[in-house]
N, C-alpha and C positions, 0 to 999 in steps of 0.2 A: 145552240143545240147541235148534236153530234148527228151523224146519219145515221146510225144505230136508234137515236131518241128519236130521230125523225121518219124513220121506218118502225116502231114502235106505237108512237102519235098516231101514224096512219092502221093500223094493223086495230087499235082499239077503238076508233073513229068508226070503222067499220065494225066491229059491234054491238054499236050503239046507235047506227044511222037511224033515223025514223021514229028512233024514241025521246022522251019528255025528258028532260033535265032531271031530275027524279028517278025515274026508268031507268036512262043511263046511269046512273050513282049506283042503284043499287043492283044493277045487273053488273056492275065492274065488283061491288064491295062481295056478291054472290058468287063469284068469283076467282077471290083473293089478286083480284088485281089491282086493289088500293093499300096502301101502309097505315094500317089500322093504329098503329103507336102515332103518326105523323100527325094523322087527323086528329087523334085523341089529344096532342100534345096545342094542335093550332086552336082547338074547341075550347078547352081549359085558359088557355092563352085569351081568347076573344072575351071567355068569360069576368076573367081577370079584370081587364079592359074595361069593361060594359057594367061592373059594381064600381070601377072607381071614378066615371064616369058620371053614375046617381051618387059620386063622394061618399063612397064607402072605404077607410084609407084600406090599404095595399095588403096589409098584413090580416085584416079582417077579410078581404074580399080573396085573399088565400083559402082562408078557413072556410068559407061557402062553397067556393070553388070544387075545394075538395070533397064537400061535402056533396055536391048536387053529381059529382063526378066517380062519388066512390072510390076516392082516395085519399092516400094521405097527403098532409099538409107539405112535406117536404118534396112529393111528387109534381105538385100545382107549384110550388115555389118554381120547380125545376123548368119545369114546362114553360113559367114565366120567363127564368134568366137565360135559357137555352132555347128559342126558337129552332125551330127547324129550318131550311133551307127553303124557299119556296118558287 
C-alpha cells in the first residue's frame, strides 16, 4: 500500500468510526466513495461461484447470473473471466 492509500485508508476509517459494518458500507456507497462497477463485477462473480457450486454448469449459471443482475449474458460472462483487482 502506497502512503497516499494509506492516508486514504485513514481519512475514510474516520468516517465511519463508531458505525456497523452495514452503516459503514452504505455511508461510503452514499457517498460515491465505493466503485459501484467493482462491486457489481465481484457480486456477479460470487454469484457465478455459488450456482456452480449447487452444480449448476457455468454457462447456465451465466444465464441466471445475468438475470437476478439485470444484465446481459455477456456482461456476467465478463465479470467472470475478468475479476477485478482486489
Amino acid at each position: 500500500m502506497t502512503r497516499l492509500e494509506d492516508r486514504l485508508a485513514e481519512t475514510l476509517l474516520r468516517q465511519v468510526q463508531g458505525l456497523t459494518a452495514r452503516q459503514a458500507v452504505l455511508r461510503l456507497l452514499d457517498g460515491g466513495l465505493i466503485d459501484l462497477k467493482s462491486c457489481e463485477r465481484m457480486a456477479i462473480r460470487e454469484e457465478v461461484f455459488r450456482l456452480q457450486q449447487q452444480g449448476i454448469p457455468r454457462c447456465e449459471a451465466f444465464e441466471i447470473a445475468a438475470d437476478r443482475f439485470c444484465c446481459s449474458y455477456e456482461k456476467a460472462r465478463n465479470a467472470f473471466y475478468n475479476p477485478s483487482k482486489l
